[in-house]
RODO-2510 file (C-alpha; in nm, 4 decimals, decimal comma):
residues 251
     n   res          X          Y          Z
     1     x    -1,6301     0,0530    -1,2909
     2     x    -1,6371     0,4327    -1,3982
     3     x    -1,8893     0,3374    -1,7068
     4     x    -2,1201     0,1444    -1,4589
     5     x    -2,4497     0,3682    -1,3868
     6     x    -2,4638     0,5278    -1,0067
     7     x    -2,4709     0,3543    -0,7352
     8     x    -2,3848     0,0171    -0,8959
     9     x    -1,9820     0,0928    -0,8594
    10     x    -2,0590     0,1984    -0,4768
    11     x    -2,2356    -0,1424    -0,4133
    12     x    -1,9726    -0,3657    -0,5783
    13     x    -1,6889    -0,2401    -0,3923
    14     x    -1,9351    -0,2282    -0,0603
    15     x    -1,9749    -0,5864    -0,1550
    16     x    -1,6514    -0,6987    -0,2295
    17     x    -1,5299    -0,5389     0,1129
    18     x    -1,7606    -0,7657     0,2886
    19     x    -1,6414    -1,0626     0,1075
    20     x    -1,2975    -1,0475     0,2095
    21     x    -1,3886    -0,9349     0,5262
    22     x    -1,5997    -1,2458     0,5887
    23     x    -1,3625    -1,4598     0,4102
    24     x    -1,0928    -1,3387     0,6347
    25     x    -1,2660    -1,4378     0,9604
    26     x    -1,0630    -1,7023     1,1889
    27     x    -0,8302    -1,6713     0,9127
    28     x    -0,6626    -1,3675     1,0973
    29     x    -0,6779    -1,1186     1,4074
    30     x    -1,0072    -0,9343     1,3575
    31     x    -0,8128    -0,5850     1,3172
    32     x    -0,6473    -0,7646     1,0140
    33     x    -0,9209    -0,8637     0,8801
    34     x    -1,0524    -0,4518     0,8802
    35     x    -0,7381    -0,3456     0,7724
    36     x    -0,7656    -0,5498     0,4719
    37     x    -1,1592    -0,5447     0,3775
    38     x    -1,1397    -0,1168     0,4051
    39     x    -0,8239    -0,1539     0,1753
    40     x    -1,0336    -0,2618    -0,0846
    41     x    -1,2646    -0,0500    -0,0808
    42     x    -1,0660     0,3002    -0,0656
    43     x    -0,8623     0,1355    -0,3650
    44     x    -1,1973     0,1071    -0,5429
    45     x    -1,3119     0,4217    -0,4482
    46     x    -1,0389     0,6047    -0,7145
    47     x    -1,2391     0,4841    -0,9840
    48     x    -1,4885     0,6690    -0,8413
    49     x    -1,6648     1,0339    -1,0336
    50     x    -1,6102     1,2848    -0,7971
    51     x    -1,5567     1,3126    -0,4298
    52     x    -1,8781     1,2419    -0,2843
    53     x    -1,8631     0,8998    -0,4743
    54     x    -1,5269     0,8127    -0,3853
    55     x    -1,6130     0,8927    -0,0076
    56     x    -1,9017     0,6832    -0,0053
    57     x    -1,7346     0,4320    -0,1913
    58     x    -1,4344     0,4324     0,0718
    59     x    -1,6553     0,4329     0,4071
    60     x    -1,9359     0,2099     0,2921
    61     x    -1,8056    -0,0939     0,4496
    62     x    -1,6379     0,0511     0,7489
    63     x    -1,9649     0,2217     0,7928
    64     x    -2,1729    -0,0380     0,7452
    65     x    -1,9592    -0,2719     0,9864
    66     x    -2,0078    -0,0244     1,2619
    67     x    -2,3507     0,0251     1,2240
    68     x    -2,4206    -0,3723     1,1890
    69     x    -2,2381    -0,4428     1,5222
    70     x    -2,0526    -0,7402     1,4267
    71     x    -1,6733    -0,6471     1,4334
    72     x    -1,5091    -0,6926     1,7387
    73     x    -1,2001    -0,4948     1,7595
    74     x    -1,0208    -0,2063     1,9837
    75     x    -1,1714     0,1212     1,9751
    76     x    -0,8621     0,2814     1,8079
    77     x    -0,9251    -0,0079     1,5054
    78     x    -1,2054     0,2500     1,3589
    79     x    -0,8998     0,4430     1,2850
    80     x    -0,7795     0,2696     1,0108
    81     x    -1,0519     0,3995     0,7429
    82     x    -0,9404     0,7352     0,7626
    83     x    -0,5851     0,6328     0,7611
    84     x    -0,6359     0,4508     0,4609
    85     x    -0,8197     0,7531     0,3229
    86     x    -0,5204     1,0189     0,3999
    87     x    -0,2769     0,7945     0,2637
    88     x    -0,4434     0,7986    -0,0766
    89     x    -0,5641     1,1636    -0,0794
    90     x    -0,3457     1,3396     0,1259
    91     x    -0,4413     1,6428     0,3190
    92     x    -0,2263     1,9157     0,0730
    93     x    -0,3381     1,7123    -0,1851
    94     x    -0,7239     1,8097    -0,1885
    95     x    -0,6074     2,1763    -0,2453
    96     x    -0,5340     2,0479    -0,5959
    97     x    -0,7658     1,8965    -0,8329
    98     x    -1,0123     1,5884    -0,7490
    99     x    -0,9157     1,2670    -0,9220
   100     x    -1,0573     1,3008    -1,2367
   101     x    -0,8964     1,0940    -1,5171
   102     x    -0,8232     1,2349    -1,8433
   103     x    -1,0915     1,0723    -2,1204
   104     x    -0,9269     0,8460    -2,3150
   105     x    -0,8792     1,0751    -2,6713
   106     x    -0,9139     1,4047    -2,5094
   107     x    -0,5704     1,5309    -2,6189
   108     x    -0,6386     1,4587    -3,0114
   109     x    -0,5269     1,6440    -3,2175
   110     x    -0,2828     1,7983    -2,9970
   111     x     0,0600     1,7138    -3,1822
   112     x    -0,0898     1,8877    -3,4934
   113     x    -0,0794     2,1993    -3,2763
   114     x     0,2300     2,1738    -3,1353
   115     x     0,4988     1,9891    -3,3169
   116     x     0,8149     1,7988    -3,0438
   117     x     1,0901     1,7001    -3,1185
   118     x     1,1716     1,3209    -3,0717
   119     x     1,3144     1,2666    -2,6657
   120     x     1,0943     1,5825    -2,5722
   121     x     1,0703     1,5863    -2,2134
   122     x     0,6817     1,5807    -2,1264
   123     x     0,5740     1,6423    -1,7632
   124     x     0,1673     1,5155    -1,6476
   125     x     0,1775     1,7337    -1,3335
   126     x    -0,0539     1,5309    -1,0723
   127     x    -0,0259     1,2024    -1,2856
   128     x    -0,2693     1,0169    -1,0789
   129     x    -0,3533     0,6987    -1,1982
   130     x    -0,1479     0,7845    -1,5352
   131     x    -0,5093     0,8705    -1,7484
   132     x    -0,3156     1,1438    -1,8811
   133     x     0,0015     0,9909    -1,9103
   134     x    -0,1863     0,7387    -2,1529
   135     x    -0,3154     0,9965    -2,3452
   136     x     0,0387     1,1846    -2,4330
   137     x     0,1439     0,9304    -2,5398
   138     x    -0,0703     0,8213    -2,7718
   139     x    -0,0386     1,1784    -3,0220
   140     x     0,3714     1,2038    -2,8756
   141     x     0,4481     0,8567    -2,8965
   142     x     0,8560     0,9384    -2,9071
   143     x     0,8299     1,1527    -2,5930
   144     x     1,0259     1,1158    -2,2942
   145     x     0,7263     1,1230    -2,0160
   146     x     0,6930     1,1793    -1,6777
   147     x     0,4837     1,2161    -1,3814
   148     x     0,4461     1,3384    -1,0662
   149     x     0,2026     1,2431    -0,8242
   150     x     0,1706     1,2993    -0,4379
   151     x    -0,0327     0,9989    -0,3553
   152     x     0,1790     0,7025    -0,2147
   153     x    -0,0540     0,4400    -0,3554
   154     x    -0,1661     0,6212    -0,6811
   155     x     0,1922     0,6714    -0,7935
   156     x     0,2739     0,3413    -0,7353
   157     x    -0,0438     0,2272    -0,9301
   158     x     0,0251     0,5105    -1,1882
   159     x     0,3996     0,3157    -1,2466
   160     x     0,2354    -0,0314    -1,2453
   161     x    -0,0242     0,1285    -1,5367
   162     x     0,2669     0,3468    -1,6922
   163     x     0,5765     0,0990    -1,7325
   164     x     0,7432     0,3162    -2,0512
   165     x     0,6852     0,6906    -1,8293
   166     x     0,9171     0,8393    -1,4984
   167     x     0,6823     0,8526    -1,2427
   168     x     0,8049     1,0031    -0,9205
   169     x     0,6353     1,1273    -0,6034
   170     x     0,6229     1,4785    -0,5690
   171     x     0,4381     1,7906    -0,4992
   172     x     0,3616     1,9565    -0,8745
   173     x     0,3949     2,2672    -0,7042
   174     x     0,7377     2,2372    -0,5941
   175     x     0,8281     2,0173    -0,8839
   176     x     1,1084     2,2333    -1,0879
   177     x     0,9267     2,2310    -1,4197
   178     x     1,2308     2,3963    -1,5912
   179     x     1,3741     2,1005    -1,9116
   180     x     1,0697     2,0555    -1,9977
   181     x     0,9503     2,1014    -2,4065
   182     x     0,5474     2,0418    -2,2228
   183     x     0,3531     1,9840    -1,8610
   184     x     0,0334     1,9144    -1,9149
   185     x    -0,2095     1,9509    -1,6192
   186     x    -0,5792     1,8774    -1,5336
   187     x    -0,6676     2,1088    -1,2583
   188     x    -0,8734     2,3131    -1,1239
   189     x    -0,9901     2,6648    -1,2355
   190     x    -0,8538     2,8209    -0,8922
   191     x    -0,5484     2,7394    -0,9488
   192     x    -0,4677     2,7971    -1,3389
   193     x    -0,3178     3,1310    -1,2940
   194     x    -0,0879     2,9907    -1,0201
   195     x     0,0158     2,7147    -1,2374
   196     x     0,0921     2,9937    -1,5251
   197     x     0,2967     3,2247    -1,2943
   198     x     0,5326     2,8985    -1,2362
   199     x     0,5526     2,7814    -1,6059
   200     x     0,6573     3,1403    -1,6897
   201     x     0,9181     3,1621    -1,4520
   202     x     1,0595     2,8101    -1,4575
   203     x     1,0061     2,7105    -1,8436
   204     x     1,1984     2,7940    -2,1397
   205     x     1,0739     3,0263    -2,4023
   206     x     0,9251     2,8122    -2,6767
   207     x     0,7832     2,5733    -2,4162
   208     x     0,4529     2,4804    -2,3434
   209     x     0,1382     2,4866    -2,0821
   210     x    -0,1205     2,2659    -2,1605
   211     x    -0,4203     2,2537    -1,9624
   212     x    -0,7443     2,0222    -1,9778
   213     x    -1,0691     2,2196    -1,9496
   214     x    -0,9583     2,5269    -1,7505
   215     x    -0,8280     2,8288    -1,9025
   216     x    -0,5951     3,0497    -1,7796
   217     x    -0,7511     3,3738    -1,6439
   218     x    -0,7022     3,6878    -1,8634
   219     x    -0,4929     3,4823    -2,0933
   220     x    -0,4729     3,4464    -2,4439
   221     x    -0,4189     3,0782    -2,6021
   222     x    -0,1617     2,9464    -2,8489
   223     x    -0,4466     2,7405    -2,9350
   224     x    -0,7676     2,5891    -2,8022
   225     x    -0,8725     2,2179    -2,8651
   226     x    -1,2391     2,0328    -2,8443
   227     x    -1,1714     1,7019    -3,0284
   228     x    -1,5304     1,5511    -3,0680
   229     x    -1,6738     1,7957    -2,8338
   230     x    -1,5158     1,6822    -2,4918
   231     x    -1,3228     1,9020    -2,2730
   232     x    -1,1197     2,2109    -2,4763
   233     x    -0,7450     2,1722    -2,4230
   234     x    -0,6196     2,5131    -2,3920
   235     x    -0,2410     2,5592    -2,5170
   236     x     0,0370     2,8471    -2,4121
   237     x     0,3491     2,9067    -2,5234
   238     x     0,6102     3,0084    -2,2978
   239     x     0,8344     3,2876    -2,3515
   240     x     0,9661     3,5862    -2,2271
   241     x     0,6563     3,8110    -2,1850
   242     x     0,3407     3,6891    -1,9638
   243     x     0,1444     3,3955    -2,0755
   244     x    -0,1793     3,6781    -2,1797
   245     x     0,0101     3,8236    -2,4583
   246     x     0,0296     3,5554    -2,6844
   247     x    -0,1508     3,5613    -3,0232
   248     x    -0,4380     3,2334    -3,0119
   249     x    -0,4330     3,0438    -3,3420
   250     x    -0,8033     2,8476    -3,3953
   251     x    -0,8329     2,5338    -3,4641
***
């Protein structure tokens, strides 16, 4: 769905909300019936690019069922969108980065740059649906990975997607990040020096920050990555003087 052209994801899931909405009448209690049909569509909706897609792919039907008059169920029923909405992007969630999936060879060439051992621990802080996950492990195959994700329903998808990985729910920012060789985040440029100042005190020297497409401010690089001119992946090395004063190697 993320490779369809705009708004032909949006319509599908619209569609296939009303579809099991209809198919679920005199089946079940009408609030059932809602409960399920806007389940599909906020689980579609994290396929979504960006957040005003995934909103409008969430509250299309609900929306549309309103408007059309046809659902009879209690006022407090209308509810249940937005529940379903804060249960899969939680309120100190959005403070974080949008669900954006890593691309699917955006981290090539990265073991070239930065040799582990075999058993590494490697950390995707804010896993998601386990994009990222899928690409550390293709260039550190012999990694131990992990993940932690806030999101109820995307870590559970993220562990259905990401058998061979830990994934655990968890807030990345009070994750201890210390025993790992590597986290590797996709964030947000706001809040790269934030994620720096915790990798510096909780990692070991030696250890490394990677980050997808945002650079830390005032910082200088271990190295800096743009396989086949995607996002750079910008690479520090912990140790035990700030993150700017390491020397960048090009690549």
């Amino acid at each position: 769905m993320p490779r369809l052209p705009w708004p032909l994801p949006a319509l599908l899931a619209w569609a296939a909300a009303w579809l099991v909405y209809l198919g679920l009448q005199g089946r079940v209690v009408p609030v059932a019936a809602l409960v399920v049909a806007c389940a599909v569509g906020t689980a579609a909706s994290v396929l979504g690019q960006g957040w005003w897609r995934r909103g409008l792919i969430a509250t299309g039907f609900p929306l549309s069922l309103a408007l059309s008059g046809a659902a009879s169920v209690p006022a407090w029923a209308w509810l249940v969108p937005l529940a379903l909405l804060l249960l899969v992007y939680p309120l100190n969630a959005w403070r974080d980065a949008p669900l954006f999936p890593t691309p699917h060879d955006a981290l090539r060439g990265l073991s070239a740059a930065v040799a582990l051992p075999t058993g590494a621990r490697v950390l995707d802080a804010g896993c998601g649906l386990g994009d990222g996950l899928l690409a550390l492990r293709r260039v550190y195959p012999a990694a131990r990975l992990e993940g932690v994700e806030w999101s109820v329903p995307l870590r559970l998808l993220c562990a259905l997607r990401c058998p061979w990985a830990t994934v655990r729910r968890g807030d990345l920012w009070h994750d201890d990040w210390s025993g790992y060789a590597m986290v590797y985040l996709f964030q947000r440029p706001e809040s790269m020096a934030r994620a720096a100042a915790k990798a510096q005190a909780e990692m070991a020297a030696g250890t490394w920050l990677v980050s997808l497409a945002f650079e830390v401010p005032g910082a200088t690089p271990h190295a800096r990555l743009q396989p086949d001119g995607g996002h750079a992946v910008w690479v520090y090395r912990m140790g035990g003087q700030p993150v700017a004063s390491r020397p960048a190697a090009a690549l």
